[in-house]
C-alpha positions in Angstrom: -100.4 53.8 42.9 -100.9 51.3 40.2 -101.4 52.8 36.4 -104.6 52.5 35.5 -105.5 51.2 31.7 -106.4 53.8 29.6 -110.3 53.2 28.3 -111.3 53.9 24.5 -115.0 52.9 24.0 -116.1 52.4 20.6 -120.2 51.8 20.5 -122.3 50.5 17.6 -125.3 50.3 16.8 -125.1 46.3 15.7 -122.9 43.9 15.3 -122.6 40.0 14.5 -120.1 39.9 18.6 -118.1 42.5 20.3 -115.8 39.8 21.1 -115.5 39.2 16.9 -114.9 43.1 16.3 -112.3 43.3 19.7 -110.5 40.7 17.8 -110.3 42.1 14.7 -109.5 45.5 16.5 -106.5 43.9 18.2 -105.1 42.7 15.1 -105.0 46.0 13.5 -103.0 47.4 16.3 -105.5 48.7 18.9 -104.2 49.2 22.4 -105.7 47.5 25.7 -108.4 49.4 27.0 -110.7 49.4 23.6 -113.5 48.6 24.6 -116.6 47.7 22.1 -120.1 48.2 22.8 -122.9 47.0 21.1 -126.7 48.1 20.9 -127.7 44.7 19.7 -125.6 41.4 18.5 -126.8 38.9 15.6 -124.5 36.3 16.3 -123.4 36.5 20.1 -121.9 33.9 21.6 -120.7 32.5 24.8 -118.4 29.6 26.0 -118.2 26.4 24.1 -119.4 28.3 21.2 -123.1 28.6 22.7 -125.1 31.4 21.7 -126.1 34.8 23.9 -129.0 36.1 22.2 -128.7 39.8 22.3 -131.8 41.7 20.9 -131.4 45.6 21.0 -131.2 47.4 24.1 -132.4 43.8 26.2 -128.7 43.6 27.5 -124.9 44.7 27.9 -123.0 43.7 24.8 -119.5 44.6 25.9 -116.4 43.3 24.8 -112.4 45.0 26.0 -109.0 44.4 24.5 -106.4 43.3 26.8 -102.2 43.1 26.7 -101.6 41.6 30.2 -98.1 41.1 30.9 -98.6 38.3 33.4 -96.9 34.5 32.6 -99.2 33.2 30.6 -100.3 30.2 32.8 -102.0 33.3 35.1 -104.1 34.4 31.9 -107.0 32.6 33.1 -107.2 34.8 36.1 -108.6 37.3 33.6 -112.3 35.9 33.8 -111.9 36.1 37.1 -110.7 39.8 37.5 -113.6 40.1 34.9 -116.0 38.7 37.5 -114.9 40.7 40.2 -115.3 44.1 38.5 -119.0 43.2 37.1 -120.0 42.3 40.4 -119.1 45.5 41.6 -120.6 47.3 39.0 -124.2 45.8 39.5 -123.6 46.3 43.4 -122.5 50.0 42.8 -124.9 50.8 39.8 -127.9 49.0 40.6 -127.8 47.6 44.6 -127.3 44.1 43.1 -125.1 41.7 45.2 -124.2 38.8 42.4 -122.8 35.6 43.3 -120.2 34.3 41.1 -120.1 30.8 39.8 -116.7 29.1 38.7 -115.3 30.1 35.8 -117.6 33.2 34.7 -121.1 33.6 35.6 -122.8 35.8 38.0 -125.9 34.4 39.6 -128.7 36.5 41.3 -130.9 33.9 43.8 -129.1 30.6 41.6 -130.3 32.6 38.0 -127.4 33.8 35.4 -127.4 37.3 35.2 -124.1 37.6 33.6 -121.6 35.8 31.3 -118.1 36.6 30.6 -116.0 34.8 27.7 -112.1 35.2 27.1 -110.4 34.5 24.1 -107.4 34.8 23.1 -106.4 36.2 19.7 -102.7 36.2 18.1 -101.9 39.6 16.8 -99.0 41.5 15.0 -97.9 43.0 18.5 -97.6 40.1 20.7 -100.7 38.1 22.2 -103.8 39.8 23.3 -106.9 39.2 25.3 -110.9 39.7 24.5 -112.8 39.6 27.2 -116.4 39.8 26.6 -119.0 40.4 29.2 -122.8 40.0 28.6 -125.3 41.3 30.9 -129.0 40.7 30.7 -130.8 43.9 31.6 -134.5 43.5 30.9 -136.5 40.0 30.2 -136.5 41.4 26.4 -133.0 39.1 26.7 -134.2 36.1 27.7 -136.0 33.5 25.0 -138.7 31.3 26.6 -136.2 28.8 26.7 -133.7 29.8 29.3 -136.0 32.0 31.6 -135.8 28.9 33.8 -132.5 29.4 34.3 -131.8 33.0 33.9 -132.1 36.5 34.8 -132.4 40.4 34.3 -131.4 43.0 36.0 -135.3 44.4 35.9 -136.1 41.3 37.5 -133.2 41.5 40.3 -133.9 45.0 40.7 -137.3 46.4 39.6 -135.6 48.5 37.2 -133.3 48.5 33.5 -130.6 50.7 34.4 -129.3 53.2 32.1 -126.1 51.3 29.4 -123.9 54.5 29.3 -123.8 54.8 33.0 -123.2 51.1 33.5 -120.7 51.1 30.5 -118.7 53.8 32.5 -118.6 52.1 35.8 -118.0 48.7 34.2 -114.8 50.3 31.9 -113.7 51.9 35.8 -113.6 48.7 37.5 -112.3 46.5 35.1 -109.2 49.3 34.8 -108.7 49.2 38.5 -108.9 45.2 39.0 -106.5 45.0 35.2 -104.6 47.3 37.2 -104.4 45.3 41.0 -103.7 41.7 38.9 -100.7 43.4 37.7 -99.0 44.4 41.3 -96.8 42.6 43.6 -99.4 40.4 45.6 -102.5 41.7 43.2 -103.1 37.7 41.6 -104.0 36.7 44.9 -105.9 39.6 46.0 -107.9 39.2 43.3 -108.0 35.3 43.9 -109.4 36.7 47.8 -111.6 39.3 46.3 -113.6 36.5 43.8 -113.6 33.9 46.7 -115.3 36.5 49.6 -118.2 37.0 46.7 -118.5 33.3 45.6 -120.1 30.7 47.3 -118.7 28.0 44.7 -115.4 28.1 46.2 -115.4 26.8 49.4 -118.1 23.7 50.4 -120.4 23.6 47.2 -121.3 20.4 46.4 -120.9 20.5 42.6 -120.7 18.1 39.1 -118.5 19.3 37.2 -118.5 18.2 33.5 -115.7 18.3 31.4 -116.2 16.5 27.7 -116.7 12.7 28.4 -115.8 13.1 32.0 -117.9 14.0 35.3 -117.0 14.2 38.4 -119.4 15.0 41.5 -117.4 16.4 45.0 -117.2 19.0 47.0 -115.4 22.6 45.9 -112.1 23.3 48.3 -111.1 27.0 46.7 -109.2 27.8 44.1 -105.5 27.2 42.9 -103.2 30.0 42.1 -104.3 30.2 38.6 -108.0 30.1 39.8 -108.1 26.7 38.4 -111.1 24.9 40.9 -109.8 22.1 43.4 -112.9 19.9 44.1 -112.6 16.8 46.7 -114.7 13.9 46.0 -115.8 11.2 47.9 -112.9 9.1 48.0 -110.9 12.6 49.5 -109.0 13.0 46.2 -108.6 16.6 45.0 -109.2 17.2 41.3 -107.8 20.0 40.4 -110.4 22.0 37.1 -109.2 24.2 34.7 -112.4 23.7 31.9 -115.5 22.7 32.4 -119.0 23.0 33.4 -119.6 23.2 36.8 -123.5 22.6 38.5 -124.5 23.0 41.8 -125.7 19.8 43.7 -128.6 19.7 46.1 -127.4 18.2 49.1 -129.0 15.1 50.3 -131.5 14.7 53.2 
């Protein structure tokens, strides 16, 4: 049986990020499997240094300390193993089946539900892992702006479902997947496990965007260290480790 991480959850009331107090957590020496959790953020964020607005008690503000011991070149399996574990907290807490989008969003009918952000921070112990996971629960999350493109729980599911519980399931699946990525054969279970739930990794027609290039093809699964092979028109794989991936009508 695989050890499972130990879970410390530390909740407050406010904070400028989770991920920004994980960090600072892992500096001073906290183990993997802190976990912070936060009524309300003031200065969320998400990838590229977007921001996650995160009014209190609209969404999951949720952010864990991690000390894998994997190569480092597998680290970015860690969103994924993320993804995993959130879908099947939304599927066991609130009868939501997510799909997950390339690197870290969940979608519910093409609309982000979730968003997950790694970073990595440099501490006095060794290397260590934030992962941050933001969940919108009720439409009090979403600004005007983005409610064309995103989603709530409430919406998905005609209800907000109650933060402790889903902290609790959330903190149990993400100890059982850290857990699994850690085995003999767990990286590609995992890599099976985000594929069977993902319907950008196999035959999506996608643009992917990454800084001053873009590329349009079709998704062809995933590499070893979940990196995204996508086939374009000329049949060449491109193999995408960063960037911003779209889905693409398909042509009549």
């Amino acid at each position: 049986m695989p050890v499972l991480l130990p879970i410390t959850i530390l909740r407050f009331g406010s904070l400028p990020s989770t991920n920004t107090e994980a960090a600072g957590q892992a500096m001073s020496g906290a183990a993997q499997g802190l976990c912070v959790v936060a009524r309300e953020q003031t200065a969320g964020r998400g990838r590229r240094q977007r921001g996650w607005v995160s009014p209190p008690d609209a969404g999951l503000y949720f952010s864990i300390v991690l000390r894998p011991r994997l190569e480092i070149s597998r680290w970015p399996l860690l969103t994924l193993m993320a993804a995993v574990a959130v879908r099947e907290t939304l599927q066991e807490c609130c009868a939501i089946k997510a799909d997950i989008k390339w690197p870290n969003d969940l979608l519910v009918d093409n609309l982000k539900l979730c968003g997950i952000l790694a970073e990595t921070v440099e501490t006095p112990q060794g290397r260590a892992v934030v992962v941050g996971i933001g969940i919108n629960l009720s439409e009090h999350a979403l600004p005007p702006e983005v409610r064309e493109y995103a989603t709530s729980v409430a919406a998905a599911s005609g209800r907000v479902p109650d933060t402790e519980t889903l902290v609790r399931v959330l903190a149990r699946h993400l100890s059982r997947r850290y857990a699994q990525l850690h085995e003999t054969g767990g990286p590609a279970e995992i890599l099976r496990e985000w594929s069977s739930h993902s319907s950008y990794g196999e035959g999506k027609r996608v643009r992917v965007s990454m800084g001053e290039e873009v590329i349009e093809g079709v998704t062809r699964g995933l590499e070893p260290d979940g990196a995204l092979r996508v086939e374009t028109a000329t049949g060449e794989i491109n193999i995408v480790r960063a960037g911003d991936v779209t889905a693409v009508r398909e042509k009549s």
